[in-house]
TORBATOR-295994 format. One line per 3 residues: for each residue z, y, x of N, C-alpha, C. Coordinates in steps of 0.05 Angstrom, whole numbers. Last residue first. Layout:
<recs>
Z/Y/X/Z/Y/X/Z/Y/X ~ ...
</recs>
This chain:
<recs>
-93/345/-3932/-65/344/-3930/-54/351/-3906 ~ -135/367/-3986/-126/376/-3967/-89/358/-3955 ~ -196/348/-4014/-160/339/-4019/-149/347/-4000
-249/373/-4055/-243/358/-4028/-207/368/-4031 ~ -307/357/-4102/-281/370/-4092/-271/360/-4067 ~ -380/380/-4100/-353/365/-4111/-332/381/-4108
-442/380/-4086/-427/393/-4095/-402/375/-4094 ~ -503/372/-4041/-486/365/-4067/-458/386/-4066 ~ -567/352/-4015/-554/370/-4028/-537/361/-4051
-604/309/-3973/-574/303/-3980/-570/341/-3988 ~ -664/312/-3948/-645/332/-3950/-615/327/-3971 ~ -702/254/-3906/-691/266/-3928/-672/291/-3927
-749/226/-3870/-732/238/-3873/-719/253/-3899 ~ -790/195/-3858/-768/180/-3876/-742/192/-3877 ~ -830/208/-3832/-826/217/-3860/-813/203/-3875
-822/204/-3784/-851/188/-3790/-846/189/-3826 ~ -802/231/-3738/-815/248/-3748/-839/226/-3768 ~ -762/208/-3694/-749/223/-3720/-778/236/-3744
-804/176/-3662/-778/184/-3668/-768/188/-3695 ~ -874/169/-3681/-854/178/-3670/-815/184/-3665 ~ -870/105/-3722/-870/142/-3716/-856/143/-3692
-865/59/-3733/-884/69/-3733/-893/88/-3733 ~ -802/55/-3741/-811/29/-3722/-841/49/-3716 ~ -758/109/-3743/-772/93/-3760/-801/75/-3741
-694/147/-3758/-719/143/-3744/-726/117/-3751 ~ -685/204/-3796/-691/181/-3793/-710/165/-3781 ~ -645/264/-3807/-668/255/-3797/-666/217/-3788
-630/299/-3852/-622/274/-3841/-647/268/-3837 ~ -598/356/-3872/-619/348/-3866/-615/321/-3842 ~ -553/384/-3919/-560/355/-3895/-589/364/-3895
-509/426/-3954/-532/420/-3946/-535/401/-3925 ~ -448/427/-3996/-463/430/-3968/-495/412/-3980 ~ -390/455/-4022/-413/447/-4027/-436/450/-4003
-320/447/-4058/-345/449/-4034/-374/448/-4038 ~ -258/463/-4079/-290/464/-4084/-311/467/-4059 ~ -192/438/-4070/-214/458/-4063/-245/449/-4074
-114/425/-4059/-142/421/-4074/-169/443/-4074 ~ -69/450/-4035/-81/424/-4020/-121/417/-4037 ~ -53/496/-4052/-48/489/-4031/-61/468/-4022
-124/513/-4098/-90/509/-4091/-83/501/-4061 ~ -168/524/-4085/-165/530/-4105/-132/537/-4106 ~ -210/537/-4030/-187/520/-4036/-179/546/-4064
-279/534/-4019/-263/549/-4040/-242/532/-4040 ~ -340/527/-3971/-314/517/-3988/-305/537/-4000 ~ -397/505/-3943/-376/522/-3962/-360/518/-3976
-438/476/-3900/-423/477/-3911/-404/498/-3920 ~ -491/447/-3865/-483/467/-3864/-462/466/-3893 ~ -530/398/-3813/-523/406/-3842/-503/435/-3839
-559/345/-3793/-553/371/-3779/-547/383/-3810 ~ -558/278/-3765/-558/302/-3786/-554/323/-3777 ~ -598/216/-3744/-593/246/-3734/-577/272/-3759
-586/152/-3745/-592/176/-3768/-581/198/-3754 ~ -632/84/-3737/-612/109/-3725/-606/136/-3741 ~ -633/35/-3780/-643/53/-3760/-629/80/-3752
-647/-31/-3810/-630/-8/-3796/-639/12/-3770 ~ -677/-55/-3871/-684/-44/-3844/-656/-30/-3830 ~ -707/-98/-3906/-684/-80/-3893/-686/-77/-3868
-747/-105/-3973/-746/-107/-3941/-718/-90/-3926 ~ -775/-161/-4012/-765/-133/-4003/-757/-139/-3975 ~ -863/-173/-4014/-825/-178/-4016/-807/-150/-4002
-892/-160/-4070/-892/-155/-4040/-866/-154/-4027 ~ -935/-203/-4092/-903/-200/-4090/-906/-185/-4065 ~ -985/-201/-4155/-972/-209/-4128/-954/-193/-4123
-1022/-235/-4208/-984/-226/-4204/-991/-223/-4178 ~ -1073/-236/-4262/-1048/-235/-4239/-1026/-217/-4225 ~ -1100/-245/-4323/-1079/-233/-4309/-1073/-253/-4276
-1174/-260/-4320/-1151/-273/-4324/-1130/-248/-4304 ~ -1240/-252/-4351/-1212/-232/-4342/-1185/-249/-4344 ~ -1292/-290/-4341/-1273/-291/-4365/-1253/-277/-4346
-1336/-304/-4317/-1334/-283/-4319/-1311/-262/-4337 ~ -1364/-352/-4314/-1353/-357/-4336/-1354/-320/-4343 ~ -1371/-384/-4261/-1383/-367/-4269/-1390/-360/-4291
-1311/-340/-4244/-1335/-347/-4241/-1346/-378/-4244 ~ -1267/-292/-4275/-1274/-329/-4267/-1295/-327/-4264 ~ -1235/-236/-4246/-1257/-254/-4269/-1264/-277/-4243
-1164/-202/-4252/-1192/-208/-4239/-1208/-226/-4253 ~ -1123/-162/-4258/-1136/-180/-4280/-1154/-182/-4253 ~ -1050/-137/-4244/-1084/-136/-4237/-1090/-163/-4249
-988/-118/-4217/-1002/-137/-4245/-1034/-127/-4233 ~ -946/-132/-4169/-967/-115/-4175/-977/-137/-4197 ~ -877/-109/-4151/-888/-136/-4170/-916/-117/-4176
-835/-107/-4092/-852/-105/-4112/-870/-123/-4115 ~ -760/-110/-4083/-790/-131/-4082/-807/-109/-4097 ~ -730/-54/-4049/-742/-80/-4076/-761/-95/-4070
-698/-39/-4000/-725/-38/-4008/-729/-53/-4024 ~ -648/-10/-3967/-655/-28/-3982/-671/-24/-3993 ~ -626/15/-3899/-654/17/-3917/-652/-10/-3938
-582/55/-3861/-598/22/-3877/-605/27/-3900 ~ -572/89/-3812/-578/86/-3831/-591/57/-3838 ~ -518/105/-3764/-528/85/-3779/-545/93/-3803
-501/171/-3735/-493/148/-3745/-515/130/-3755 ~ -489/232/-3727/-504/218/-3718/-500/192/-3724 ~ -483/315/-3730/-473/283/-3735/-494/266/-3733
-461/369/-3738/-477/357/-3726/-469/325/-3721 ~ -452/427/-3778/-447/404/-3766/-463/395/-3756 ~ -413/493/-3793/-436/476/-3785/-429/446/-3779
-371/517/-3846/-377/499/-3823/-403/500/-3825 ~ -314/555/-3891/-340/543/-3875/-350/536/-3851 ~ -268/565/-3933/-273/551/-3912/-308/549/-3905
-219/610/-3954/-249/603/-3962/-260/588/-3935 ~ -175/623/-3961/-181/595/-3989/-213/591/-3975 ~ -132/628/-3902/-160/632/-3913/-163/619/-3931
-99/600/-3869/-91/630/-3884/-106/647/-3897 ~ -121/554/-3851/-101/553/-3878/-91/579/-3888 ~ -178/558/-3816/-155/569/-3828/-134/556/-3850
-229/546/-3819/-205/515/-3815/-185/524/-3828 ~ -292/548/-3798/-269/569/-3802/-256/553/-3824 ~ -322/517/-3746/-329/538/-3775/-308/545/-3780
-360/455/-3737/-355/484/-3714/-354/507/-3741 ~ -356/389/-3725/-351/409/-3744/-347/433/-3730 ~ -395/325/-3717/-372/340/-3702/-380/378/-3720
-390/260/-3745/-400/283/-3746/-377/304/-3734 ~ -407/201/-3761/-396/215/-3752/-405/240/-3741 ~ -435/162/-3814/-442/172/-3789/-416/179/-3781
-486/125/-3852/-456/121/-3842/-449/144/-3816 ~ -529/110/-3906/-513/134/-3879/-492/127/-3879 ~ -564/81/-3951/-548/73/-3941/-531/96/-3905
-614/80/-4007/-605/88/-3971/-580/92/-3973 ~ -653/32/-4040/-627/45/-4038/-625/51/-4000 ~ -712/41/-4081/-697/42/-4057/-667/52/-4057
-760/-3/-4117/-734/26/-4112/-717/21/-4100 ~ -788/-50/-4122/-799/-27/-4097/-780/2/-4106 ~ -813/-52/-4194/-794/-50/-4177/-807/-30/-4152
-881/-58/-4207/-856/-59/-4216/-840/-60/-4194 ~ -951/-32/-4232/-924/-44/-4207/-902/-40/-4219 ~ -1020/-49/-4253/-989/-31/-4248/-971/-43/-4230
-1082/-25/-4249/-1061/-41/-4219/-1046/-32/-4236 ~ -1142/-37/-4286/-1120/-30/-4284/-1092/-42/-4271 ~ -1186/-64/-4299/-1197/-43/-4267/-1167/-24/-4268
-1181/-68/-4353/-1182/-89/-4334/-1182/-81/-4305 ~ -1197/-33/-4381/-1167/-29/-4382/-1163/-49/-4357 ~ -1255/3/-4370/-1244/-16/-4377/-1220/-18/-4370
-1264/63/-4348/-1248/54/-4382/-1242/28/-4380 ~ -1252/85/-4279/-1267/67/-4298/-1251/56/-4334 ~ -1207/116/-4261/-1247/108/-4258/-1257/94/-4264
-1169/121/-4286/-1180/140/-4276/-1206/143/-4263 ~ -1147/76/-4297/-1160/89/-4310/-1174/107/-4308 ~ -1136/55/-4239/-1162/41/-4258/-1167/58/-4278
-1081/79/-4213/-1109/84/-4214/-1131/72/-4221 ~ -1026/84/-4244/-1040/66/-4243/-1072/79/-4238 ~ -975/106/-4192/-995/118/-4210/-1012/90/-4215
-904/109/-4186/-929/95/-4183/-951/103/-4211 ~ -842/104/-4168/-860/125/-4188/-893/108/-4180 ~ -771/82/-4158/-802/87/-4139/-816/98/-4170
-716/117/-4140/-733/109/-4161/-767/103/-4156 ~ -666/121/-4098/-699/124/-4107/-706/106/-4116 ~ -605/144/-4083/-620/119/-4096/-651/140/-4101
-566/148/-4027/-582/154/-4042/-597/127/-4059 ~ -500/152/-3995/-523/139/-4019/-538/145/-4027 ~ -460/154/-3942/-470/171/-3964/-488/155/-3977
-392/168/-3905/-409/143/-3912/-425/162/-3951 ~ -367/204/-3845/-371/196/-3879/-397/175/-3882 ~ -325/237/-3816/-338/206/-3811/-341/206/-3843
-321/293/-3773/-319/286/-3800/-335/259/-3799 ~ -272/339/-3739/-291/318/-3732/-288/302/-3775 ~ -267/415/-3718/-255/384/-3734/-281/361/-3728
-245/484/-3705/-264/446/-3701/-255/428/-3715 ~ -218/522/-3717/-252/519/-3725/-260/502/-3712 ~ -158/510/-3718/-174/512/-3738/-206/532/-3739
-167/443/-3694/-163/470/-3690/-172/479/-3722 ~ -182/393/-3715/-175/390/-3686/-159/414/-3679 ~ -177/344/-3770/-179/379/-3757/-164/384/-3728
-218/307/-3794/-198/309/-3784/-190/332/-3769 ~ -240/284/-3865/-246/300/-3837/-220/304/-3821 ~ -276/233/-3894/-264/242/-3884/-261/256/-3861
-328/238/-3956/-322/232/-3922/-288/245/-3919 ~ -376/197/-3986/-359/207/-3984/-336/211/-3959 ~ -433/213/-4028/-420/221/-4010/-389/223/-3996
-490/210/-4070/-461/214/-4069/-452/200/-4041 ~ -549/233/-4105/-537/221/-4087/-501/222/-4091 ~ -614/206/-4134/-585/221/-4138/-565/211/-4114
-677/235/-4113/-655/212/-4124/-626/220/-4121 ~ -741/249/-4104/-709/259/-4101/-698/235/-4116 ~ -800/228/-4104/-789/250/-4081/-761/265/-4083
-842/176/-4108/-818/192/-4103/-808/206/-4084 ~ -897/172/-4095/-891/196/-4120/-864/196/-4120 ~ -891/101/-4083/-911/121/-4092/-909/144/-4101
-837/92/-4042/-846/93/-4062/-872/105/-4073 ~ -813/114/-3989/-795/101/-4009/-806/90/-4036 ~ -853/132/-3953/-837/101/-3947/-826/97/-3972
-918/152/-3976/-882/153/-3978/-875/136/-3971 ~ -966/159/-3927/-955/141/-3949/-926/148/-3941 ~ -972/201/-3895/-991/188/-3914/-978/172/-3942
-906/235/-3877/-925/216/-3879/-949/208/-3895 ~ -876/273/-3906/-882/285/-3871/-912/257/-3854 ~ -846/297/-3945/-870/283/-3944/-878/291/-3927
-777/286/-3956/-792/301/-3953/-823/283/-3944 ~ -736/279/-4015/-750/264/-4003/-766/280/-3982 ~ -663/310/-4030/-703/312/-4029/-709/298/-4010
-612/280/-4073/-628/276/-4035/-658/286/-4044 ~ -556/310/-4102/-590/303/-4105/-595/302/-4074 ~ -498/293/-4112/-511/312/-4110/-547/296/-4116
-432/295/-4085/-447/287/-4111/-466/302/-4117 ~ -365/291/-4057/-386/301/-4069/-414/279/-4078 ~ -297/281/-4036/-318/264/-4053/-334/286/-4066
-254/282/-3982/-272/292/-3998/-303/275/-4018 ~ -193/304/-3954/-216/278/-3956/-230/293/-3980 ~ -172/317/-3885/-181/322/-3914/-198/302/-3925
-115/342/-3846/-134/316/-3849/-150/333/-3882 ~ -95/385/-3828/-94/351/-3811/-115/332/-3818 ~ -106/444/-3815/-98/431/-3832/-92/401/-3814
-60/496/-3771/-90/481/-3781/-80/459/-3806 ~ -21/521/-3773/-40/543/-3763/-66/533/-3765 ~ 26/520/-3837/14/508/-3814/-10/532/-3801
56/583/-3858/39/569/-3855/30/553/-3836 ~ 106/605/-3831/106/580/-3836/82/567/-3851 ~ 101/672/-3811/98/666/-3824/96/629/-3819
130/692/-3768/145/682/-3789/137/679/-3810 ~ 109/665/-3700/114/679/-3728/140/666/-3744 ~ 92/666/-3631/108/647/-3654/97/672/-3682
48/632/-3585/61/657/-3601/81/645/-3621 ~ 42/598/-3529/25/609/-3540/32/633/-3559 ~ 95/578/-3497/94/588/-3516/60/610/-3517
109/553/-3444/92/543/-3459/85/550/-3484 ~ 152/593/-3420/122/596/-3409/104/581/-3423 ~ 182/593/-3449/173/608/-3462/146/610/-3448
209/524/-3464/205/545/-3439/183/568/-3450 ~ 244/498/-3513/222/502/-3505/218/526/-3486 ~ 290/445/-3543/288/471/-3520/268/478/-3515
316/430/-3596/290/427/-3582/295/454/-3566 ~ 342/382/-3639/349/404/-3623/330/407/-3604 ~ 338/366/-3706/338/353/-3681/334/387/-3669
343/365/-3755/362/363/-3746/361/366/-3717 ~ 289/367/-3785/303/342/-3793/321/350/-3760 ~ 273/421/-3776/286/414/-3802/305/387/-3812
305/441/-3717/289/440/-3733/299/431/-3754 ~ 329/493/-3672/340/466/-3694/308/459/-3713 ~ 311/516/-3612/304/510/-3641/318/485/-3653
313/560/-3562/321/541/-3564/319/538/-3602 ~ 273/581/-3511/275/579/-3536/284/552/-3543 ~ 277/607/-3443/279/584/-3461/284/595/-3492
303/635/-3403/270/620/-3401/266/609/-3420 ~ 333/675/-3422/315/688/-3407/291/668/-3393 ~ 345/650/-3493/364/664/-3462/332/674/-3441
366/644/-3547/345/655/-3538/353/659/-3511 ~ 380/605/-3607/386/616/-3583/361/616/-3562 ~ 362/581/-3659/394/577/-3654/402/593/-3625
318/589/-3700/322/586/-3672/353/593/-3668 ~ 299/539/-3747/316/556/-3739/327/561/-3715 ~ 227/513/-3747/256/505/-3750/276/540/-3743
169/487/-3724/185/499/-3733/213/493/-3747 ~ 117/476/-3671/140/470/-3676/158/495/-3698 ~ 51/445/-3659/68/471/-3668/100/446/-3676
6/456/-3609/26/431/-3620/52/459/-3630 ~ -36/463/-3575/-26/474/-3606/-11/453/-3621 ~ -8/476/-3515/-34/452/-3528/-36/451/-3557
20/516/-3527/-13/528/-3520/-25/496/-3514 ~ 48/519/-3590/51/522/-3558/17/524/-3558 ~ 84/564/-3637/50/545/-3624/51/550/-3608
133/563/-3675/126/564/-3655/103/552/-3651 ~ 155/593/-3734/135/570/-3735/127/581/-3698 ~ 226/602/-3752/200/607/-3745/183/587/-3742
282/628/-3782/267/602/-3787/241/620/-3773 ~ 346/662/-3753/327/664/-3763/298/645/-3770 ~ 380/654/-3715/391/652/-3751/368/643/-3760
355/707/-3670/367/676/-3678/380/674/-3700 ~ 288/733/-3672/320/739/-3690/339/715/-3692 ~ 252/754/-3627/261/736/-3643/289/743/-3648
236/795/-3602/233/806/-3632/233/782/-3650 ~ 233/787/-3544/249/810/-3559/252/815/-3587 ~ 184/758/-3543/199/743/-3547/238/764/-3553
126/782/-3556/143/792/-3552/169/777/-3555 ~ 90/749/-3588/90/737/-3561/112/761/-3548 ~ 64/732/-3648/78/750/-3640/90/736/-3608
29/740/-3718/32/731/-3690/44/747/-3667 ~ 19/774/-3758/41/765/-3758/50/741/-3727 ~ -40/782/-3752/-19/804/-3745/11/793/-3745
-82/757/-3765/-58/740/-3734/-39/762/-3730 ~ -107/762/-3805/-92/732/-3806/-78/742/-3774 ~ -115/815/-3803/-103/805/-3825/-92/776/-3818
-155/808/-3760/-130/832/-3751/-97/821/-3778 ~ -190/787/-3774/-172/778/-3752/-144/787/-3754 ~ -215/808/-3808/-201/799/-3816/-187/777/-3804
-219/860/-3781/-203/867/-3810/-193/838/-3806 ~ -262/844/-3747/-239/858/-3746/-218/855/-3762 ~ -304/824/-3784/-292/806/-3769/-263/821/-3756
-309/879/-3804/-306/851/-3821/-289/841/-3810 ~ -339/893/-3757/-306/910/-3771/-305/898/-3795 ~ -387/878/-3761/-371/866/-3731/-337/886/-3744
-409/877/-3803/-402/848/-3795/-386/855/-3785 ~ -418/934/-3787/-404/925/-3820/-395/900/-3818 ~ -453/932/-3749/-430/945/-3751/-407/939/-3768
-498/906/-3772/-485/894/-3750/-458/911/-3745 ~ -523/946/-3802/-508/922/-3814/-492/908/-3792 ~ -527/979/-3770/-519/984/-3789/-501/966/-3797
-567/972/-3723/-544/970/-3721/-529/967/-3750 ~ -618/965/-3756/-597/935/-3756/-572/949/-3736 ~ -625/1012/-3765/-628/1003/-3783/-615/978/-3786
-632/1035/-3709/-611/1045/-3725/-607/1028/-3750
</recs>
């Protein structure tokens, strides 16, 4: 009784607010008004609107707006209205901005000693198939800061039994494509998705610079050194799986904000699992046209 409850309350949600966006949908072809401006959707959703000029017993006949004269057989008629909202969008573009968590799934960090987030940004375009599919191709950045502990002090006082490092901060590089399953509406401000996407990752890696003293023999005199551990690039496959929320503010302008988990695969792991995986979280805006 306890989860019907709530499952009740979802499932007359989802009622309500079907019932609210498609009430104005209409397949009674008796209750077109010629004079009158409609938005037709055939059933490959290819919409057509304009002023229907005449109605006979197979056919809808429509002026549209730039003039042109269109006959449509009512057997290809999915529904019409009057309401002239498109029934999807076309395209969107979007610029967010955010933080990548590093996750530690390895001995050693790939990206660094002790880093574990860096700032990210993101930017993609989406294309809308329906309105609850679309396809999205974006290109994203993270930067890491590498972190490094000097361990000589920590066992021993002399300052000489002291490693530091320089550089070794990383830039990542995602390119993907991504397929979209969520709620597209335009008769809705509030948009959300799943995804699933798959594309390119490249790895930029700094040189690092290690300082260390070692002694002359058989003198025993502490002289500085330097070694290089050169940088490195890499390309490798990128699995995502992520989740997303929106807010359209106006007809075309809106607030988003999603979650990634990007999996990365890597020469000395298993697949996806050798801890060069990261979580892409951000925020922005996105441009409706």
């Amino acid at each position: 009784m306890k989860t019907f409850i709530p499952f009740s309350i979802i499932t007359a949600f989802l009622l309500v607010h079907s019932f609210v966006i498609y009430s104005q949908n209409q397949t009674d072809f008796t209750k077109i008004l010629p004079g009158k401006t409609y938005k037709i959707v055939l059933f490959d959703d290819t919409e057509i609107s304009g002023i229907i000029t005449a109605v006979d017993s197979s056919n809808v006949i429509v002026k549209t707006h730039d003039n042109m004269t269109v006959i449509i057989p009512k057997s290809n008629i999915l529904y019409f209205s009057s309401d002239l909202t498109p029934s999807r969008y076309k395209f969107c573009l979007s610029l967010l901005a955010g933080v990548s968590l590093l996750t530690d799934e390895s001995e050693y960090n790939y990206y660094g000693r002790g880093s574990k987030i860096g700032p990210n940004i993101n930017l993609a375009g989406m294309f809308f198939l329906s309105d609850s599919k679309a396809i999205k191709f974006d290109a994203g950045y993270t930067f890491v800061k590498a972190k490094y502990d000097n361990y000589g002090p920590y066992y021993y006082s002399d300052p000489h039994y002291e490693y530091t490092y320089e550089g070794g901060d990383a830039s990542l590089f995602s390119f993907k494509g991504n397929i979209l399953f969520g709620e597209f509406s335009p008769i809705t401000r509030l948009t959300y998705y799943g995804s699933l996407g798959i594309g390119i990752h490249f790895l930029s890696l700094q040189e690092v610079t290690e300082h260390y003293w070692t002694q002359n023999y058989p003198d025993t005199t502490w002289v500085p050194r330097t070694s290089n551990i050169p940088s490195n690039t890499e390309i490798n496959a990128i699995i995502s799986i992520g989740a997303s929320i929106g807010y359209r503010i106006n007809k075309n302008l809106g607030l988003k904000a999603e979650i990634e988990y990007d999996l990365v695969t890597s020469s000395y792991a298993f697949i996806f699992f050798g801890g060069r995986n990261y979580f892409p979280i951000r925020a922005g805006i996105y441009y409706i046209l």
